[in-house]
C-alpha positions in Angstrom: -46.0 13.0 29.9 -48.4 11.7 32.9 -47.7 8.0 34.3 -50.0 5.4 33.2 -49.5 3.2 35.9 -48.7 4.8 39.4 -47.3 3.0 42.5 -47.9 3.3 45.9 -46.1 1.7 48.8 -46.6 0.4 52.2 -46.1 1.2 55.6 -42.3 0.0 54.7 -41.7 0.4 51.3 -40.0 3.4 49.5 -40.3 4.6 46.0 -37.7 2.0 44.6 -40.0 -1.2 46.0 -41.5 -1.6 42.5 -38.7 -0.9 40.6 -37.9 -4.5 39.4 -41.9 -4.4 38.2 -41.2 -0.8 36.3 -38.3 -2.3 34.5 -40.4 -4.6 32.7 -43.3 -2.4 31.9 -43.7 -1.1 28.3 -45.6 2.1 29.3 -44.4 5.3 31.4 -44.9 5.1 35.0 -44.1 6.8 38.6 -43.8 5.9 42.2 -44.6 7.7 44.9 -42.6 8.0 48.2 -44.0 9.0 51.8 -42.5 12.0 53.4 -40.6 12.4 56.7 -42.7 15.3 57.9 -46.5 14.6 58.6 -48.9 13.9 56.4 -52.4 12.2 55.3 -53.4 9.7 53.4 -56.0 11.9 51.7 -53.1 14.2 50.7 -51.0 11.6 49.4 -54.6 10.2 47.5 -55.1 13.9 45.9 -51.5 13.8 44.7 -51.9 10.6 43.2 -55.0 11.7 41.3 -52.9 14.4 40.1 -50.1 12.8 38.5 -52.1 10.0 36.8 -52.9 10.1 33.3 -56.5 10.5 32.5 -57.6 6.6 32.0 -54.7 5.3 34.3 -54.0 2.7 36.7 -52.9 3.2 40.4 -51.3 0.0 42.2 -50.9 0.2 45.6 -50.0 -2.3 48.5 -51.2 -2.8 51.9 -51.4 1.0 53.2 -50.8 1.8 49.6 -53.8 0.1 48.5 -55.8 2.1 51.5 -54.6 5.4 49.1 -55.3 4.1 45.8 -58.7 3.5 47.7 -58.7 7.0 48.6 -57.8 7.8 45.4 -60.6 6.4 43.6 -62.7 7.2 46.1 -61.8 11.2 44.6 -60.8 10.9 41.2 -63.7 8.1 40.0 -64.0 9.2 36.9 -60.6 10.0 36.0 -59.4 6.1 36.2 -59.1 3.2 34.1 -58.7 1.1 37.5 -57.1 0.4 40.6 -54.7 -2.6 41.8 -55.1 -3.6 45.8 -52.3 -6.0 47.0 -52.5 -7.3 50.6 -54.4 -4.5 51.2 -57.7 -3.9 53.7 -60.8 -1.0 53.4 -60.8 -0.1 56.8 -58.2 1.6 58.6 -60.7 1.3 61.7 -60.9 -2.4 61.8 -57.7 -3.3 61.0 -55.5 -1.6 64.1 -58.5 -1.9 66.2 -57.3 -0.6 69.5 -54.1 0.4 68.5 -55.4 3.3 67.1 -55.5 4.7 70.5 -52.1 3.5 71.3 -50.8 5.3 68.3 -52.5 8.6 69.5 -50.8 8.7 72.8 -47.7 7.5 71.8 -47.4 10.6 69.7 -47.0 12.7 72.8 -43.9 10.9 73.8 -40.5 11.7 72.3 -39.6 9.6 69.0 -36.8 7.1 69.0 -35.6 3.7 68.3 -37.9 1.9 70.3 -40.8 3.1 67.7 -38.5 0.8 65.4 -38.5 -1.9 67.8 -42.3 -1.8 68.1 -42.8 -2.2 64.6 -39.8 -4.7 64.3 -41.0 -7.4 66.9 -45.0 -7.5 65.2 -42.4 -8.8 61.8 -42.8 -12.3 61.0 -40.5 -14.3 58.5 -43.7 -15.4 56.9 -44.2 -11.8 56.2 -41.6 -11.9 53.9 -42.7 -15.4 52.6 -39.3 -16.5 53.8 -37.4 -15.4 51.1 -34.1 -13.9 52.6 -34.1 -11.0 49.5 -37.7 -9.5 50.1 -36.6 -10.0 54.0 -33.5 -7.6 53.5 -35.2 -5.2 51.5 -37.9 -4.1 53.8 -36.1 -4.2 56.9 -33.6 -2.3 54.8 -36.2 0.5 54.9 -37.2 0.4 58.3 -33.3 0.7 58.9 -33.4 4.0 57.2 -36.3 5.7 58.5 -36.0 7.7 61.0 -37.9 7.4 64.4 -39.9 10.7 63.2 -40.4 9.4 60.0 -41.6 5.9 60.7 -44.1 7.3 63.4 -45.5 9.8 61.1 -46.2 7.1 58.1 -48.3 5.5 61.5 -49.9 8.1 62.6 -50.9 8.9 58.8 -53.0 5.5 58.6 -54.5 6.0 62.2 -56.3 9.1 61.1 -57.2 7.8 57.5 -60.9 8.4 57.3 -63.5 5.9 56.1 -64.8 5.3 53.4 -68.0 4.7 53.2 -69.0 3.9 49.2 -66.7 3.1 47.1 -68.0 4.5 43.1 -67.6 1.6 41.2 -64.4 2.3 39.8 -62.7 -1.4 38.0 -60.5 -3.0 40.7 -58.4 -6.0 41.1 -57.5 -7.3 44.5 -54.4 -9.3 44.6 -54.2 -11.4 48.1 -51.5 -14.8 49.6 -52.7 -16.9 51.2 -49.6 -17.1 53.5 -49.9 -13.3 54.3 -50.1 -13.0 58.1 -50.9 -9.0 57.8 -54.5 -9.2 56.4 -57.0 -11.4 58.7 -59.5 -13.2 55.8 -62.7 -11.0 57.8 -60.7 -8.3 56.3 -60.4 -9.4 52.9 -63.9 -10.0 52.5 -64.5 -6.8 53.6 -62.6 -5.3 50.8 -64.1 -7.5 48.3 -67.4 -6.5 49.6 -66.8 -3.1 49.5 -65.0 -2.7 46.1 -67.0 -5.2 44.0 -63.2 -6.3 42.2 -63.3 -7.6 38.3 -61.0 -9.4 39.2 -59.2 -11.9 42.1 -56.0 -13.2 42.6 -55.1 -15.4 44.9 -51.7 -16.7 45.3 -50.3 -19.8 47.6 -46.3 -17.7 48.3 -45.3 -14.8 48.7 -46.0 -13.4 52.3 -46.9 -9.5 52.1 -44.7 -8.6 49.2 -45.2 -10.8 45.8 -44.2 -8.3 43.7 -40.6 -7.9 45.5 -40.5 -11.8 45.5 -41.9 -12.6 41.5 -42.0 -9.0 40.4 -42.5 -11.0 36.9 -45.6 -13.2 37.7 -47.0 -9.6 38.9 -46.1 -7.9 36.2 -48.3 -10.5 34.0 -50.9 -10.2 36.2 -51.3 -6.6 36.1 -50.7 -6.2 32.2 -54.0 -8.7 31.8 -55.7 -6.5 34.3 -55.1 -3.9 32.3 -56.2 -5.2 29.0 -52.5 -5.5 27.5 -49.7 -7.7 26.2 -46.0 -7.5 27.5 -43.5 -6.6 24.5 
């Protein structure tokens, strides 16, 4: 039986980072892990489209969000709707310059200092100061390789555009105290996507659904036209 609800990570999450949000779900889903060796984000989108039921929901956060993008971007009629959390419509705009930085750095030799890089840009607000959510996702980074984390960067540097988005039912999911998304690049996503519906919470840094995995799991049941058992 095909998911009816498929998850998507970010940059440093792993397939286990909605697992408290699976637990309470009622209906079968599936989340999706990046791999080690290189990849791209269209690939990971096709493989997504694949492995959702016909009329099913993808979820995806920050870079996750940018493939559930992509997803729908492939698979329009295929979906009931897609779930953006923290998540931005323009891999262009929102590493700017470092897009170029990422490129050259991939002709040096990988190691810990690609770990440092990403480590120093962390905030505590990112993980809306909750000492759980912080553990958890630098738990990840711990366990990525150099390779690894490098090639998940590299992956989002050479997403592609998108220019249209086909109208498929979205709704985007922001906090307020989310240092990772600028609000120019909020709007942009609204703009783009034309959401159903908004949600906009006051805690919760870039991760909500580590932090209240059941206020997110309410939220995404309504979205989706259901009741909770």
């Amino acid at each position: 039986m095909k998911p009816e609800v498929v998850f998507v990570p970010g940059l440093l999450g792993d397939r286990w980072s909605f697992k408290e949000v699976q637990d309470l779900m009622d209906v079968p889903t599936y989340a999706f892990d990046y791999p080690a060796t290189p990849f791209s984000l269209v690939d990971m989108a096709r493989e997504v489209g694949n492995t959702v039921k016909e009329g099913g929901y993808v979820v995806g956060t920050s870079m996750g969000g940018y493939v559930a993008l992509l997803t729908a971007v492939m698979f329009p009629e295929k979906l009931g709707g897609i779930v953006l959390i923290n998540t931005f419509a323009s891999p262009r705009r929102i590493l700017g310059h470092r897009r170029l930085l990422i490129h050259i750095l991939g002709y040096l030799p990988k190691g810990k200092w690609i770990k440092w890089i990403v480590r120093s840009g962390i905030k505590d607000s990112h993980f809306g100061y909750d000492d759980k959510v912080k553990a958890y996702v630098l738990g990840v980074l711990e366990r990525l390789t150099p390779e690894a984390l490098y090639n998940r960067v590299r992956a989002l540097a050479d997403a592609p555009e998108i220019g249209t988005f086909p109208g498929v039912r979205a709704m985007v999911t922001y906090n307020e105290d989310d240092p990772t998304i600028p609000t120019q690049e909020r709007k942009y996503l609204i703009n783009l996507v034309n959401p159903v519906k908004i949600v906009v919470c006051k805690g919760g840094g870039h991760f909500p659904y580590l932090r209240s995995p059941e206020g997110f799991t309410s939220t995404l049941f309504e979205f989706m036209g259901r009741e909770r058992l």
